[in-house]
C-alpha positions in Angstrom: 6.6 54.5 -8.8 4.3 52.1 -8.0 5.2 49.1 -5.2 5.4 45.6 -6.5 2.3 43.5 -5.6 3.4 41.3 -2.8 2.8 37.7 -4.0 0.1 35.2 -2.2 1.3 32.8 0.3 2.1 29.2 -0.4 -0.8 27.1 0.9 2.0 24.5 2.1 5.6 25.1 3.5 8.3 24.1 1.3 10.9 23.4 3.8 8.0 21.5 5.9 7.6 19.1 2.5 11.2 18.9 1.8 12.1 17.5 5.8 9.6 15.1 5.2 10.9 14.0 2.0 14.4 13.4 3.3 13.1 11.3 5.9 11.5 9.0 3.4 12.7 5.0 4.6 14.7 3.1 1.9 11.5 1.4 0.0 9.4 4.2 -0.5 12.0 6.1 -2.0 12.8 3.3 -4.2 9.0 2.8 -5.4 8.6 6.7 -6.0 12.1 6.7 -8.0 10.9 3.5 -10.1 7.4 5.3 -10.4 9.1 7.9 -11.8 11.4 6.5 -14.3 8.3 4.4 -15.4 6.6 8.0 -16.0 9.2 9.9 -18.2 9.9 6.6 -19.8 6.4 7.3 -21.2 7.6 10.4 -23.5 9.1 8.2 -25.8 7.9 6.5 -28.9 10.4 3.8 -29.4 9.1 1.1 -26.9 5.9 1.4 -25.2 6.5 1.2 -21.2 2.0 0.5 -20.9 2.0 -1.8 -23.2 4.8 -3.5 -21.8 4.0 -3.7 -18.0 0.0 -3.5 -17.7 -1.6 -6.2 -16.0 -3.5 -7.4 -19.8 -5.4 -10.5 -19.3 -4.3 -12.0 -22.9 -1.1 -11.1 -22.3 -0.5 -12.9 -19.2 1.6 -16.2 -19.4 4.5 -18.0 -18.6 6.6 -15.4 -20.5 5.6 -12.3 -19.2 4.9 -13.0 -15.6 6.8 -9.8 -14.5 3.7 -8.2 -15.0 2.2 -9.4 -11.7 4.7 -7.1 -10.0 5.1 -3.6 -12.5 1.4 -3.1 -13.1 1.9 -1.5 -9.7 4.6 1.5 -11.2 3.5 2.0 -14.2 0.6 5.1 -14.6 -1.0 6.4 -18.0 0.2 10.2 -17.6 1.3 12.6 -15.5 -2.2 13.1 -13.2 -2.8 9.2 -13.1 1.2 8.9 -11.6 1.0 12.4 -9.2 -2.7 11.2 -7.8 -1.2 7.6 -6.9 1.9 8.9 -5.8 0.2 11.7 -3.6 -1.9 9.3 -1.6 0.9 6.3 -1.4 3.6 8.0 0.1 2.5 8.5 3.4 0.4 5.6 3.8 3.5 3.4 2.5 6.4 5.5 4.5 4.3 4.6 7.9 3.9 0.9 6.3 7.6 0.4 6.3 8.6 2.8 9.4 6.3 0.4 11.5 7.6 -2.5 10.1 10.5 -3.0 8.6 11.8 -2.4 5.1 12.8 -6.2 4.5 8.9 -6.7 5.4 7.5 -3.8 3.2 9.4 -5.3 0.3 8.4 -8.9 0.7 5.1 -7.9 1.0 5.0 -5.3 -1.7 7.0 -6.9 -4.3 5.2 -10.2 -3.6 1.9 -11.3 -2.6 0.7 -7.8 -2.2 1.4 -7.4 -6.2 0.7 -10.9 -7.0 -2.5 -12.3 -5.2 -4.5 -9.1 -6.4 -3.3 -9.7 -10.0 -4.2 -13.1 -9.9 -7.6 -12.7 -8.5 -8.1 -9.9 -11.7 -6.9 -12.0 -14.0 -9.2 -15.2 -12.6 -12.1 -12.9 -12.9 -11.0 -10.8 -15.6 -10.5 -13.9 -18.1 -11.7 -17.0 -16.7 -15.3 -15.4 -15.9 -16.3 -12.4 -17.2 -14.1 -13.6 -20.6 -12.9 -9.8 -20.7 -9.6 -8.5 -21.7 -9.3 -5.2 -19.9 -5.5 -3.7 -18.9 -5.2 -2.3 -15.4 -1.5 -0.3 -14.1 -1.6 2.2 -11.4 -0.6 2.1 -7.7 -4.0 2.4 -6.4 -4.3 -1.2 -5.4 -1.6 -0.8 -3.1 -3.4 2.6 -1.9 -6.2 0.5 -1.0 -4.8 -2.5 0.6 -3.0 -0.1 3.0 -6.4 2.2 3.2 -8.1 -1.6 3.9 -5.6 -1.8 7.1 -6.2 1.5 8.4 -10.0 0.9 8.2 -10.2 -2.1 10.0 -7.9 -0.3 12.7 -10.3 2.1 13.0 -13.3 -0.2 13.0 -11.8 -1.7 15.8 -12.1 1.5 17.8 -14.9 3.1 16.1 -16.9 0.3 15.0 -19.7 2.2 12.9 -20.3 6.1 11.8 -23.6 7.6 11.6 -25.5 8.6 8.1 -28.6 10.2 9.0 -30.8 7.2 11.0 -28.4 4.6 9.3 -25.4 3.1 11.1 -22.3 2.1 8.6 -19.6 0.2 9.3 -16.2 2.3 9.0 -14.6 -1.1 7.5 -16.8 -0.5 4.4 -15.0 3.3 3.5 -12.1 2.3 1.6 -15.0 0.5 -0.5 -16.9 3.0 -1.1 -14.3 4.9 -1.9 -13.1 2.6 -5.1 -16.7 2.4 -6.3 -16.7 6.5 -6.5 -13.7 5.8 -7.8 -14.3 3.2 -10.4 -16.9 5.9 -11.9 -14.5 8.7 -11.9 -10.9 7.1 -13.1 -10.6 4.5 -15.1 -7.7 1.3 -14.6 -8.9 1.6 -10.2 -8.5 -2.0 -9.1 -11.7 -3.0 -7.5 -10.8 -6.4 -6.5 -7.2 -5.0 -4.5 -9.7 -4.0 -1.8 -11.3 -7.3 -1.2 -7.6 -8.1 0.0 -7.3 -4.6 1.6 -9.6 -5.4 4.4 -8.4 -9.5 4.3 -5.2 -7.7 4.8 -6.1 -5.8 7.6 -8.0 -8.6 9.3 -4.8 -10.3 9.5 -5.8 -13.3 6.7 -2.5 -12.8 5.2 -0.1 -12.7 8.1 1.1 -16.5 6.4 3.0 -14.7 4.0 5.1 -12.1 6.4 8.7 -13.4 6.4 10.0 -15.0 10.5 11.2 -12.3 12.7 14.1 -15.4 12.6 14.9 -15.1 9.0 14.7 -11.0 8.8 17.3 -10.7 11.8 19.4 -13.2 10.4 19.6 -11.8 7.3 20.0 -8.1 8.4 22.8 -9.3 9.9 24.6 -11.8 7.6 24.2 -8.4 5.1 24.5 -5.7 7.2 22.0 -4.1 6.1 21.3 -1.1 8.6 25.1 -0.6 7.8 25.1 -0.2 4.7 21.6 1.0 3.2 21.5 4.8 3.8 17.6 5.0 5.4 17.2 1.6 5.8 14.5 0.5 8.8 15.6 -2.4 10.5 13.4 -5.2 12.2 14.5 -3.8 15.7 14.0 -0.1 15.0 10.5 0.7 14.0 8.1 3.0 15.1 5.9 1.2 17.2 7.7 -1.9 18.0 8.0 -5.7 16.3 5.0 -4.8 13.1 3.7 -1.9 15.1 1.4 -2.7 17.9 0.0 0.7 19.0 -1.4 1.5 22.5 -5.0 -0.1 23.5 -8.1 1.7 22.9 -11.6 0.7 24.4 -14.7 0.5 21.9 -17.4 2.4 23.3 -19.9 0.2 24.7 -17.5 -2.7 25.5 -15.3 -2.9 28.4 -12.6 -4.6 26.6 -9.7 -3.1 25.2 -9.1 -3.6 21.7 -4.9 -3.5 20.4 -5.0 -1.6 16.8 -2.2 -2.3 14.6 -2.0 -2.7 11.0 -2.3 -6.6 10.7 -5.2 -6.4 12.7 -3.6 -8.2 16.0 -1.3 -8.6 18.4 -0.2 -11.5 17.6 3.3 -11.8 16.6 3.6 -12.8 13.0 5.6 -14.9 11.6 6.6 -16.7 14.3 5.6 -20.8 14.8 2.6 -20.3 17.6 -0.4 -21.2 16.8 -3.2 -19.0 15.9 -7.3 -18.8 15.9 -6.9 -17.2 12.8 -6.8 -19.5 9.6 
């Protein structure tokens, strides 16, 4: 009697993927959950779910202003919804472990959402006079991507192609043009406000360390939300200053960290950044 043929190996370990899943902070669970809903909502004919919460130029108005914030969930199948989702998670579960979840969510759900829609739509209808539909979490993938760049352009200023030296700020670019030729609905114009984003340009709209504390506590928040991240525990301290790195060729040492600073955000110093 022949033996049975021993089966391959797994090229990952389940119980590796499923630890990291249950550590998953409150917000990104919540984004994959609504991602997919949004998805299997999809099989259904009765009310399109596309139609409904693509970011459509002519469909934009007073009316349907929601749209500046579900464009984000919504995906046109199942490979447009796993890519996205594969290459959010991580970047968004450090987002909001080195943060904050109050932050990631008045970020996410706000201006990050919002200011790329509106620059689309400004562009999309008031100059091109185009009426192309964009969904998809990509522009979120690349405004976190943006942050890590400029991080690492901070240590690593350039990388070397042949006789030519590139600035490692200009990857997550390049990456959206391959990308713009290979998928369709890839926001272009999120990544102009990735690398704003990690320059620190839109520190104005990150809530006061006053206001987050005061209403974790007025809520109790960390009590009650299962997973929650709390202003005082993150990762890497208050919007996650790392350790100082020096760039080589320059004596000085350079602090990496997501907004691009060390400077405390949201609180009432003043700034050389406008």
């Amino acid at each position: 009697m022949a033996t049975p043929t021993a089966l391959p190996p797994l090229p990952f370990n389940p119980s590796r993927v499923r630890s990291y899943l249950v550590r998953l902070p409150l917000f990104t669970r919540l984004v994959l959950l609504v991602i997919l809903v949004f998805w299997l909502l999809e099989f259904q004919s009765v009310w399109s779910v596309v139609q409904w919460g693509s970011l459509i130029p002519d469909e934009c108005n007073l009316g349907t202003m929601y749209r500046l914030n579900t464009y984000p969930l919504i995906h046109t199948g199942f490979f447009h919804a796993a890519l996205n989702t594969v290459a959010l998670t991580p970047l968004l579960e450090r987002f909001e472990a080195e943060h904050g979840t109050l932050t990631a969510v008045a970020l996410f759900l706000g201006p990050l959402s919002t200011l790329p829609a509106g620059l689309y739509l400004l562009v999309e209808k008031a100059i091109l006079h185009w009426n192309t539909p964009i969904v998809g979490s990509s522009v979120w993938v690349f405004l976190l991507l943006g942050s890590e760049a400029i991080r690492t352009f901070k240590s690593h200023p350039y990388f070397s192609l042949g006789p030519y030296k590139i600035p490692t700020w200009t990857s997550p670019l390049a990456a959206c043009i391959v990308l713009s030729i290979l998928v369709s609905n890839v926001s272009f114009l999120g990544t102009s406000l990735c690398n704003s984003f990690g320059l620190g340009y839109l520190k104005v709209f990150v809530p006061p360390e006053k206001v987050l504390r005061w209403i974790e506590g007025k809520l109790n928040l960390l009590g009650r939300l299962p997973h929650y991240v709390s202003v005082d525990q993150k990762t890497y301290g208050r919007y996650g200053v790392l350790p100082t790195a020096n760039v080589a060729g320059n004596g000085n040492a350079t602090p990496l960290s997501y907004l691009g600073s060390n400077q405390r955000l949201g609180s009432y110093e003043s700034s050389g950044t406008n």
